[in-house]
C-alpha positions in Angstrom: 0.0 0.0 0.0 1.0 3.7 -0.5 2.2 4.5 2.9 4.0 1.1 3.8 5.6 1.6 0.6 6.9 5.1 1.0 7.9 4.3 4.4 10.0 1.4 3.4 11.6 3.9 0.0 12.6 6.1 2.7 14.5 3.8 4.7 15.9 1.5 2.3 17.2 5.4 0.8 18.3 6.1 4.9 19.1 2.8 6.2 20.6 1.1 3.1 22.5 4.1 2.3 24.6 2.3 4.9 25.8 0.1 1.9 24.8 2.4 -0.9 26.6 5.8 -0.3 24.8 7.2 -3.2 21.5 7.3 -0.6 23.1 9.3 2.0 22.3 11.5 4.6 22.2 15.0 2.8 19.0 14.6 0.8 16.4 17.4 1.8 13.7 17.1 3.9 10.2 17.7 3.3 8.4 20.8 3.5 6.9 21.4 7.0 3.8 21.4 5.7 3.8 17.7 4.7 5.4 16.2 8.0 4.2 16.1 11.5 7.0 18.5 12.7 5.3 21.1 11.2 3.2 21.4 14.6 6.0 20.3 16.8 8.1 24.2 16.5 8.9 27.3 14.8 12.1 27.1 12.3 15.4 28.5 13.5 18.8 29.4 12.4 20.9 27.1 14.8 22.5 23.9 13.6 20.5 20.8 13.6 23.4 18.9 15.0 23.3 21.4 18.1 21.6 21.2 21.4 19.3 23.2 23.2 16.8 22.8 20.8 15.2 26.1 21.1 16.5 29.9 21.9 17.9 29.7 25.6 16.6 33.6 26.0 13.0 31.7 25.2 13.0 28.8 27.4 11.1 28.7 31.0 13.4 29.0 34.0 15.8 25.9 34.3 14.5 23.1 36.7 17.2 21.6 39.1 16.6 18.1 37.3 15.2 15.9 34.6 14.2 12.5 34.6 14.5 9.9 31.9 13.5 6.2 32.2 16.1 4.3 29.4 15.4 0.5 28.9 17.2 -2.0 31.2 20.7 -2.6 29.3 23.6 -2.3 31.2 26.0 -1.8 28.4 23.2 0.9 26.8 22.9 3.1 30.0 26.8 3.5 30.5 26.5 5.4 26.5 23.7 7.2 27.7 25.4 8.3 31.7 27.9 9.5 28.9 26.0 11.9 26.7 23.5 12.8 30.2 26.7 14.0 31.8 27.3 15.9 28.3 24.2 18.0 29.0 24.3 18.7 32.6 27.9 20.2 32.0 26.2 22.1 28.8 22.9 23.3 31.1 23.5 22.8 35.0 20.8 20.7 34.7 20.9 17.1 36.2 19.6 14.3 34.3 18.1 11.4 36.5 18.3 8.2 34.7 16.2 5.1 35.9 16.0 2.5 34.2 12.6 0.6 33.3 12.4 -2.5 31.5 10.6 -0.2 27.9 7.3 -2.8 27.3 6.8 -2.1 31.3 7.5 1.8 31.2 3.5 2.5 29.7 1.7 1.0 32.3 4.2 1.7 34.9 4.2 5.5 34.0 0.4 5.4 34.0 0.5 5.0 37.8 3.3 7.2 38.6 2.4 10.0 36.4 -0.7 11.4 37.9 1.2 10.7 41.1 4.2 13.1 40.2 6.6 10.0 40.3 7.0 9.4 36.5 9.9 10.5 34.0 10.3 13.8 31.8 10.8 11.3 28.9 10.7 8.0 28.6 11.4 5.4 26.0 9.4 3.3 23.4 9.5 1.6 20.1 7.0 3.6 18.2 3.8 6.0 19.4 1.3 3.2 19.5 -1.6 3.7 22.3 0.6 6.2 24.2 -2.1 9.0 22.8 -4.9 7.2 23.5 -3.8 6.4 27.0 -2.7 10.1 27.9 0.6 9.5 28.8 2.5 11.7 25.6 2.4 15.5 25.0 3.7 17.2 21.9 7.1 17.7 21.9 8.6 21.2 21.6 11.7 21.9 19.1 12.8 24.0 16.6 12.0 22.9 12.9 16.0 22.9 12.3 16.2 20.4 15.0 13.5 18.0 13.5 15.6 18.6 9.7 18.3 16.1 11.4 16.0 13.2 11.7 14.3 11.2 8.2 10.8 11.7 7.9 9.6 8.7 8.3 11.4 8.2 11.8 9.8 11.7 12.9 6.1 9.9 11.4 6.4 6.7 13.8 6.6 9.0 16.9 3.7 10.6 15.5 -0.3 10.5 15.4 -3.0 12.7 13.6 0.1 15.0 12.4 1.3 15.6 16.2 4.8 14.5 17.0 5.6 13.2 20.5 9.6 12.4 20.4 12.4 12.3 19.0 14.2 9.3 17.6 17.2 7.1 18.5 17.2 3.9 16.7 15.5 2.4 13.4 16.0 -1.2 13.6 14.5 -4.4 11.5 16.4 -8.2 12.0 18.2 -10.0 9.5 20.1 -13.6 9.8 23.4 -13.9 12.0 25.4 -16.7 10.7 29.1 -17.8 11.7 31.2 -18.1 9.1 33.1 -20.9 10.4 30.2 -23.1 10.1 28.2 -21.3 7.3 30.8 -20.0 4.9 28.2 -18.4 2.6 24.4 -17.1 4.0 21.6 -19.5 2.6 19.3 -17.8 -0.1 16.2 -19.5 1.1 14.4 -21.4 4.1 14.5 -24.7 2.2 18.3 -24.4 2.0 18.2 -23.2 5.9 16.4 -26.8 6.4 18.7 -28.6 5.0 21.8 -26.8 7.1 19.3 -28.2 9.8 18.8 -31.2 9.3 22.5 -31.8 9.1 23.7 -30.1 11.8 20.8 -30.9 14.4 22.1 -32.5 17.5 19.8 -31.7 20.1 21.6 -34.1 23.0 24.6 -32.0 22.0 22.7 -28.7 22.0 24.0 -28.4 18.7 21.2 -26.5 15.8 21.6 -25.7 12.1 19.5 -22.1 12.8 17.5 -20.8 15.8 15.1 -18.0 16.6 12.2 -17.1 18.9 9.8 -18.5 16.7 6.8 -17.9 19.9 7.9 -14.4 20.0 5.4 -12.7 17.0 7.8 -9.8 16.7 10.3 -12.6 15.1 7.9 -14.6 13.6 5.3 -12.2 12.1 8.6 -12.3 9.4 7.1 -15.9 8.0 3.3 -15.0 8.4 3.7 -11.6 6.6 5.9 -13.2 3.7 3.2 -15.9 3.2 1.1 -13.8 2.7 -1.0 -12.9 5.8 -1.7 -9.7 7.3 -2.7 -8.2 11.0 -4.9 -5.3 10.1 -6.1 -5.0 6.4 -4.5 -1.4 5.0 -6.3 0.4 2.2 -4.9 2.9 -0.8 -5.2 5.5 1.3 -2.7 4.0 4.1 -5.8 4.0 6.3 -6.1 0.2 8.4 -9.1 -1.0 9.0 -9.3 -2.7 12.6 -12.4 -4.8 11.9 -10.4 -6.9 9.1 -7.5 -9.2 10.6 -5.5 -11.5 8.6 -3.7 -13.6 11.2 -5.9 -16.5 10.8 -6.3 -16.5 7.6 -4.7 -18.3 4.6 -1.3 -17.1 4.3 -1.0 -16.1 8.3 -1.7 -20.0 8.7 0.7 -21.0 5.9 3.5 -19.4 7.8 2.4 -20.4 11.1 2.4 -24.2 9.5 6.1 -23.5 8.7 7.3 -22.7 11.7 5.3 -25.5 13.9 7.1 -28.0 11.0 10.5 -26.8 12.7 9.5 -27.9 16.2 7.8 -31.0 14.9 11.0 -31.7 13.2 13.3 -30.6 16.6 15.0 -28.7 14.1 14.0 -25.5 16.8 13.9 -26.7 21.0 10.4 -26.0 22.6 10.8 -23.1 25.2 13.5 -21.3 23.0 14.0 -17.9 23.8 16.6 -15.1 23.7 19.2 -16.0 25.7 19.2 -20.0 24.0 19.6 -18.0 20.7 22.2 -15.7 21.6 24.0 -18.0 23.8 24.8 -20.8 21.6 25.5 -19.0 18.5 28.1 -17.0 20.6 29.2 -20.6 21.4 30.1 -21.4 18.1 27.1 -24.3 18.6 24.9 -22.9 16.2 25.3 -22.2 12.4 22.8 -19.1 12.1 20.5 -17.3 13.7 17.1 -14.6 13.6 18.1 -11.3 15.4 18.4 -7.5 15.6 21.2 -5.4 15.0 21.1 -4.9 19.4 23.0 -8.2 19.2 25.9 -6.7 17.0 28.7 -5.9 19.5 27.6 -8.8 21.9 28.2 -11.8 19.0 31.1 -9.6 17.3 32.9 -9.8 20.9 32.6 -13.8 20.6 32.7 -15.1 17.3 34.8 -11.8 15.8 35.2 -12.3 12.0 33.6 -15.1 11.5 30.1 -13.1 12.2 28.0 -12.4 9.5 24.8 -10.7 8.5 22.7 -11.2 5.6 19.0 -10.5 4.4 16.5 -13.1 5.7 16.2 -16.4 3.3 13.1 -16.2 0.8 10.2 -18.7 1.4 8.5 -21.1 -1.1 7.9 -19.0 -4.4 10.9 -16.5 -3.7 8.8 -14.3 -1.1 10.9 -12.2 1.4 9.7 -12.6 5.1 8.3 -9.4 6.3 9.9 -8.5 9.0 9.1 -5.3 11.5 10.8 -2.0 11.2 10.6 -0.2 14.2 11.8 2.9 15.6 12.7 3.9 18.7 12.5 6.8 20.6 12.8 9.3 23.7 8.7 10.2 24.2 7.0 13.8 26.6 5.3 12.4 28.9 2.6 14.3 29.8 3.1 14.6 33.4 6.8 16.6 32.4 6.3 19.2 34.3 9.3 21.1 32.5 8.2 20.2 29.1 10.2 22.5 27.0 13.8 21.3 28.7 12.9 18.2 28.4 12.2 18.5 24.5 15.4 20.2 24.4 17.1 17.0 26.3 15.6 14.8 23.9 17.2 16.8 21.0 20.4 16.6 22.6 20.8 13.1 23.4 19.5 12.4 20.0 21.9 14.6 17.8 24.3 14.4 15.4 27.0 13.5 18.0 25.5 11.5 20.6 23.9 9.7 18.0 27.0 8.5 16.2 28.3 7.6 19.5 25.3 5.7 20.0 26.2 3.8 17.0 30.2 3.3 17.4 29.0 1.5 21.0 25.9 0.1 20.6 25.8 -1.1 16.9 22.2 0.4 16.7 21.7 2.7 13.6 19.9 6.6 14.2 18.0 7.7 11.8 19.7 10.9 11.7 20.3 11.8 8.2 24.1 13.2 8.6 25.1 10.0 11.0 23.7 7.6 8.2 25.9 9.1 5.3 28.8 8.5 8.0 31.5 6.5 6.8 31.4 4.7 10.3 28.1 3.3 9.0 28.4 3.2 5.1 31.6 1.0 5.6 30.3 -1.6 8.1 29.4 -4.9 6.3 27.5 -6.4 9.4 25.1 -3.4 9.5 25.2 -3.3 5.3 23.8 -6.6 5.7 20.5 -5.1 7.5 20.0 -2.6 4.7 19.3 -5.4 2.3 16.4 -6.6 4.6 15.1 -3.0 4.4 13.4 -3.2 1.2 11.0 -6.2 2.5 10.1 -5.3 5.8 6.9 -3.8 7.2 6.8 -0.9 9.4 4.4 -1.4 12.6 0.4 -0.8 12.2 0.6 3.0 13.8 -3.3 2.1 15.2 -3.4 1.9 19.2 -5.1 -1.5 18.1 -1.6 -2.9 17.6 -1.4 -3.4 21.3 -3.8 -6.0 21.5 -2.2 -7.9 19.2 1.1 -9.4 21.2 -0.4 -11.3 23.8 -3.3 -13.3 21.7 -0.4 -13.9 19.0 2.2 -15.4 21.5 -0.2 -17.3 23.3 -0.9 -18.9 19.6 2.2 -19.5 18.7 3.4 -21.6 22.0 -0.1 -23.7 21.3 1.3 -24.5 17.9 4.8 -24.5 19.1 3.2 -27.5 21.3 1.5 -29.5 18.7 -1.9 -27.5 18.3 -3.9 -27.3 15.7 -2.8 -24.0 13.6 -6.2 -22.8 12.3 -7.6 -23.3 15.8 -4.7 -21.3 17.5 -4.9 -18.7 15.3 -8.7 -18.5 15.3 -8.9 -18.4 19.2 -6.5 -15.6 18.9 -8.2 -13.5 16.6 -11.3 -13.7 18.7 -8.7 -12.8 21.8 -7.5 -9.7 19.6 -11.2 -8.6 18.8 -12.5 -9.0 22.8 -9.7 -7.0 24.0 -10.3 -4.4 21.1 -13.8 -4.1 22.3 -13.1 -4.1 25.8 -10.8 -0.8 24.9 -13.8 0.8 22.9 -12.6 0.5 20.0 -14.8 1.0 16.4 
């Protein structure tokens, strides 16, 4: 459809330009008219790559401190301590950092908000139902602040034209694989079965390829490239909530697939994260489903022999769909200092910080200037991300998405188990459209 595709030319122009120099960072952005930072702040003359976002002889009266609740990663919060300290030296300002696991931070700040306990900003992967629930305000920065960031990154921390962050990382997953043991990526799933069939030693914990196949952020990659869908999106880039495809023909096709790989003990039951990342850093494991979060954990262990490549096509040549998301530093609307806390957000999201973020973290910013960097445009195992690009799906941007996860994983252990696909996926759709109704939803 018109606006998954457009989002997808943007950031296989941003994000692939990692490979392909000749999509760099410089192109121009569009007018204010056409994006949502057009209600986010007035224009001004200071350098997008600079921090405060707005004209200090402007801002309200400094507050002694600002709150902001990162995700729990202990490697992560040391880079941002690095850039917080940054701004308190800039501002006098402190910055108060506590950490919040970011899938618990909604409902958590929805309790310690209205109680004056909650964060200036906090963190999440895209605006979803922060609108709906009240927990986001507009943010407030200059329009050459916004200019830094692409588009569409600005659009996912958007809703109804209002934007409510700033972003850090755009991020899709593509396949690890060791070299050692895979000397060349496989071009399709039927060639990844074989690599497991002949490498599957279960009593030696041994696997051709893993991945969190009950986790539907993973496999929504193998239900969306056989064809299925989660909410039906028009011409007009419009979804509409009362048609869901996840138990229909290609949502069960894909579904099928990846119960096949159990059935076959080609994947353990009860896989999960640390089972993925812990035996491919072993060496135990040939390739594997993952994010570009993992980069500098599996570089550290397996060093050259790590590789990334696009995801392997399914029957017919199809490319899984997998999510692109983009994360962010969201207002909440209980900041009581709104405007410094906007102009935090722009700092630990500029130019600078964000390459830094980059060098230590291996996750990419979609800020234009950092992606035309040659730290990024020379890196195969983040090159290897961009070719994903092109096939993957941004996120529904409904608040409907929310009720989605927990119906969906539930499913996918029941098949993981031996359960009858259809029935899984059926009893999960009518999961997704209780909860919807529950919420009020039309």
């Amino acid at each position: 459809m018109f606006k998954r595709k457009s989002f997808i030319l943007m950031l296989c122009m941003l994000i692939a330009a990692l490979a392909l120099t000749a999509c760099g960072g410089n192109k121009e952005t569009a007018p204010a008219s056409s994006s949502p930072s057009a209600s986010a702040g007035s224009s001004s003359s200071a350098s997008a790559s600079e921090s405060p976002s707005a004209d200090p002889s402007g801002m309200p009266e400094k507050p002694a401190e600002l709150t902001v609740w990162p995700d729990v990663d202990t490697d992560k919060l040391a880079v941002l301590e690095k850039a917080a300290a940054k701004y308190t030296e800039k501002t006098g300002i402190k910055v108060n950092l506590k950490p919040i696991a970011m899938n618990d931070q909604p409902e958590t700040l929805s309790l310690d908000g209205p109680a004056g306990k909650g964060p200036d900003l906090f963190y999440q992967p895209g605006i979803g139902s922060l609108v709906v629930k009240g927990l986001v305000q507009p943010i407030k920065v200059d329009q050459a602040v916004l200019d830094a960031y692409t588009p569409e990154s600005l659009d996912a921390l958007s809703q109804n034209g209002v934007l409510y962050g700033l972003p850090l990382v755009t991020e899709t997953y593509a396949l690890f694989y060791n070299k050692k043991l895979l000397p060349e990526a496989p071009k399709t799933f039927a060639d990844l079965e074989k690599i497991a069939a002949e490498r599957t030693d279960a009593k030696k914990q041994q696997y051709g390829f893993l991945f969190e196949a009950t986790n539907f952020y993973f496999a929504w990659s193998l239900l969306g490239g056989s064809g299925g869908y989660i909410f039906k999106q028009g011409d007009d880039g419009k979804y509409d909530i009362n048609d869901i495809g996840l138990n229909k023909e290609g949502a069960v096709k894909g579904a099928t697939l990846i119960q096949s790989w159990f059935n076959k003990g080609y994947l353990p039951k009860g896989v999960n994260s640390d089972i993925v990342g812990g035996l491919f850093g072993e060496g135990k494991v040939a390739a594997i489903i993952n994010g570009p979060w993992a980069i500098n954990d599996l570089k550290k262990k397996l060093g050259d022999d790590l590789a990334v490549a696009p995801l392997p096509t399914l029957e017919g040549g199809a490319h899984p769909t997998s999510f692109i998301g983009v994360k962010g530093y969201m207002l909440s609307k209980f900041s009581k200092h709104p405007e410094w806390a906007s102009d935090l957000a722009a700092f630990l999201t500029n130019e600078e910080n964000a390459l830094d973020w980059f060098k230590q973290t291996g996750e990419v910013p979609p800020v234009k200037n950092v992606l035309s960097n040659p730290e990024l445009t020379g890196n195969p195992l983040v090159a290897g991300f961009s070719e994903q690009i092109p096939y993957g799906q941004p996120f529904p941007t409904v608040p409907e998405l929310d009720h989605v996860w927990d119906p969906m994983a539930n499913a996918l252990k029941f098949i993981m188990d031996g359960k009858d696909v259809q029935a899984s996926l059926d009893d999960a759709v009518k999961m997704i459209q209780d909860k919807m109704k529950m919420a009020g939803a039309k």
